[in-house]
C-alpha positions as CSV (number, residue, x, y, z in Angstrom):
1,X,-108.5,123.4,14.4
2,X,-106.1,122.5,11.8
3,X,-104.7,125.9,12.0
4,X,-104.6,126.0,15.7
5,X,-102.1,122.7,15.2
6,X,-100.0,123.8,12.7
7,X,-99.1,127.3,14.4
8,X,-98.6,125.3,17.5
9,X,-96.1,122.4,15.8
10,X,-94.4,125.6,13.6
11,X,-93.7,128.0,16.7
12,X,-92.4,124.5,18.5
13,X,-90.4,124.4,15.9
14,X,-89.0,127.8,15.4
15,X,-88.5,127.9,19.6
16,X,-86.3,124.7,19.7
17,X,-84.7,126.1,16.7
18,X,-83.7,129.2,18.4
19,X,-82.6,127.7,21.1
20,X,-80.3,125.1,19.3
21,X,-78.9,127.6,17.0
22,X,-78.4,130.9,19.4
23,X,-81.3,132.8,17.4
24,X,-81.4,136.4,18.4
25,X,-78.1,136.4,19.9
26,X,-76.2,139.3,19.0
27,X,-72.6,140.6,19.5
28,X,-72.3,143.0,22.4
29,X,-71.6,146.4,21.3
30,X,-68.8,147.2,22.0
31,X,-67.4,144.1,20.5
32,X,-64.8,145.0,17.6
33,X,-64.8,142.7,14.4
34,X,-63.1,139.1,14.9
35,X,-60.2,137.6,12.8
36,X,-59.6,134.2,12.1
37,X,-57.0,132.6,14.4
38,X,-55.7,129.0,15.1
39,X,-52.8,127.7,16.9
40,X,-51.3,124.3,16.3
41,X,-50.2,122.5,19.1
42,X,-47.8,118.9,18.9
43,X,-44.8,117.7,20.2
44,X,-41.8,116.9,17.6
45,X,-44.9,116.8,14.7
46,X,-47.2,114.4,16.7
47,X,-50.8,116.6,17.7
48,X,-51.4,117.4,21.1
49,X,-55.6,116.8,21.3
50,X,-57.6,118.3,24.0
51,X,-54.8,120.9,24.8
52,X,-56.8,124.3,26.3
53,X,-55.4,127.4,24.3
54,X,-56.1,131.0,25.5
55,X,-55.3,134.7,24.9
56,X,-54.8,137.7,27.0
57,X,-54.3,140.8,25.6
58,X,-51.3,142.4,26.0
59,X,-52.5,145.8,26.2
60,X,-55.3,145.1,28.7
61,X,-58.2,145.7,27.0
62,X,-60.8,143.3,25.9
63,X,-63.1,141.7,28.7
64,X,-64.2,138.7,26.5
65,X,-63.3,135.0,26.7
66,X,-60.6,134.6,24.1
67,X,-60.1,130.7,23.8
68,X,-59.8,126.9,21.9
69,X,-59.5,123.0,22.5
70,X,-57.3,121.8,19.8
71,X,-58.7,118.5,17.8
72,X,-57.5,115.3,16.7
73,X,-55.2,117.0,14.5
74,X,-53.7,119.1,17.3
75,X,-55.4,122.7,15.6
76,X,-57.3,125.1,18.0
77,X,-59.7,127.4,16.6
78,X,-59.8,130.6,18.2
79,X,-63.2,131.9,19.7
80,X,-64.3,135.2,21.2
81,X,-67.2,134.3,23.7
82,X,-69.1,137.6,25.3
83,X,-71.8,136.6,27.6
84,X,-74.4,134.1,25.4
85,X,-72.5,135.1,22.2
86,X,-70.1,132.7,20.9
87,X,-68.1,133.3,17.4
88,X,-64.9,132.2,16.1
89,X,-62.3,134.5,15.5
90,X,-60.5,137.0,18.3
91,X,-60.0,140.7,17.9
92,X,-57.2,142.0,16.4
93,X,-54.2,142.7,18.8
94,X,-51.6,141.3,20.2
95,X,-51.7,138.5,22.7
96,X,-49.9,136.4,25.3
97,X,-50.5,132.6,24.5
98,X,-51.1,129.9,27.2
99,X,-52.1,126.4,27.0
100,X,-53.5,123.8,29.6
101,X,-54.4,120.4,30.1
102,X,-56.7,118.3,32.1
103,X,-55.3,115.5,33.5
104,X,-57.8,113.2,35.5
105,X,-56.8,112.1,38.5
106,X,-57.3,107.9,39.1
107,X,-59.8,106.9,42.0
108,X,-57.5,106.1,44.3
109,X,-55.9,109.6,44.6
110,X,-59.4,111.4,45.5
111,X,-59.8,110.8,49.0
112,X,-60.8,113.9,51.4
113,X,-59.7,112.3,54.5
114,X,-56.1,111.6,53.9
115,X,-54.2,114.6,54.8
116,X,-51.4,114.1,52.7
117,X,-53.3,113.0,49.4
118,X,-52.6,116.8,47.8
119,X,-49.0,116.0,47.7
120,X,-49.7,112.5,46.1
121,X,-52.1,113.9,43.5
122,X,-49.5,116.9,42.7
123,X,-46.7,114.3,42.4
124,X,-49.0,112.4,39.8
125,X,-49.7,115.4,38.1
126,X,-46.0,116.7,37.4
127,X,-45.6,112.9,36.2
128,X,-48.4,113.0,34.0
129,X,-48.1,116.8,32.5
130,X,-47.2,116.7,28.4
131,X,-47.0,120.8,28.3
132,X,-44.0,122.5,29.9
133,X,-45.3,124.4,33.3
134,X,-43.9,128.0,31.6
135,X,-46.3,127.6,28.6
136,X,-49.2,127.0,31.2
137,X,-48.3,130.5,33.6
138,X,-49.9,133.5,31.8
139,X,-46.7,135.7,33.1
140,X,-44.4,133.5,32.2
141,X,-45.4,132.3,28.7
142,X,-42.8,133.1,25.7
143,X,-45.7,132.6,23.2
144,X,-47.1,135.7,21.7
145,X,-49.1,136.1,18.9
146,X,-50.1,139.2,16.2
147,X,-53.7,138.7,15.2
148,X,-53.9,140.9,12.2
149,X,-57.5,141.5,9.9
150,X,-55.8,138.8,7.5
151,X,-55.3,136.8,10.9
152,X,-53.0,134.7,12.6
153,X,-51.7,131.0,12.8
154,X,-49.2,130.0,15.4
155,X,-47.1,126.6,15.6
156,X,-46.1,125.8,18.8
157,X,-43.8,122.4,19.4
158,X,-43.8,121.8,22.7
159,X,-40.4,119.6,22.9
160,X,-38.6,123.1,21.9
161,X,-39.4,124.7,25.7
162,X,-38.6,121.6,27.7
């Protein structure tokens, strides 16, 4: 009986393990190896926190999430997420660099039944953006970025494209 309870409790165990730390997830195959990549985001020195960073290849190829959320310090990380497999690091390449922000609209701007509450909540939107819109637009963006085996760091001040 003893027994029975300590297989149960360990295999418990090793379950919520596995589910808490992604046991037995593997990289899909076709996945090449990742480099380290972060991308520092502030405005005239000051971080940028909770700014959305992400990369599209420039030759096309890829199929994986390539994205960061900088911190308090204004630093994204870079991670490559396929499917239920999450690392950090991106493939080498190069890519085209956009960034995004949430902005949370008050109360008083959600209401369905107000026809013309999408131009109010665009209008406080463009006053309430911190990135310039060109940074945001994956066609137009001017940041690119070289990830090499070594890897890649990129410093973007935002007060330099408004």
């Amino acid at each position: 009986m003893r027994h029975t309870t300590f297989f149960a409790a360990f295999f418990t165990a090793f379950f919520l393990f596995c589910i808490f730390t992604g046991c037995g997830t593997a990289p899909p195959a076709d996945l090449p190896p990742l480099a380290s990549c972060k991308v520092k985001i502030h405005n005239n020195g000051s971080p940028l926190t909770k700014i959305g960073v992400s990369f599209q290849r420039v030759d096309g190829h890829g199929g994986w999430s390539l994205n960061g959320v900088t911190g308090s310090d204004g630093i994204a990380v870079a991670k490559t997420n396929a499917g239920s497999y999450s690392a950090n690091g991106i493939p080498t390449g190069t890519y085209r660099v956009t960034l995004s922000e949430r902005i949370e609209l008050p109360p008083e701007l959600i209401d369905d039944n107000d026809p013309s509450m999408p131009t109010k909540q665009q209008k406080y939107i463009d006053e309430h953006r911190t990135l310039p819109k060109t940074l945001c637009d994956p066609l137009r963006t001017p940041l690119e970025l070289t990830v090499t085996e070594s890897g890649a760091e990129l410093d973007v001040d935002i007060a330099k494209f408004k």
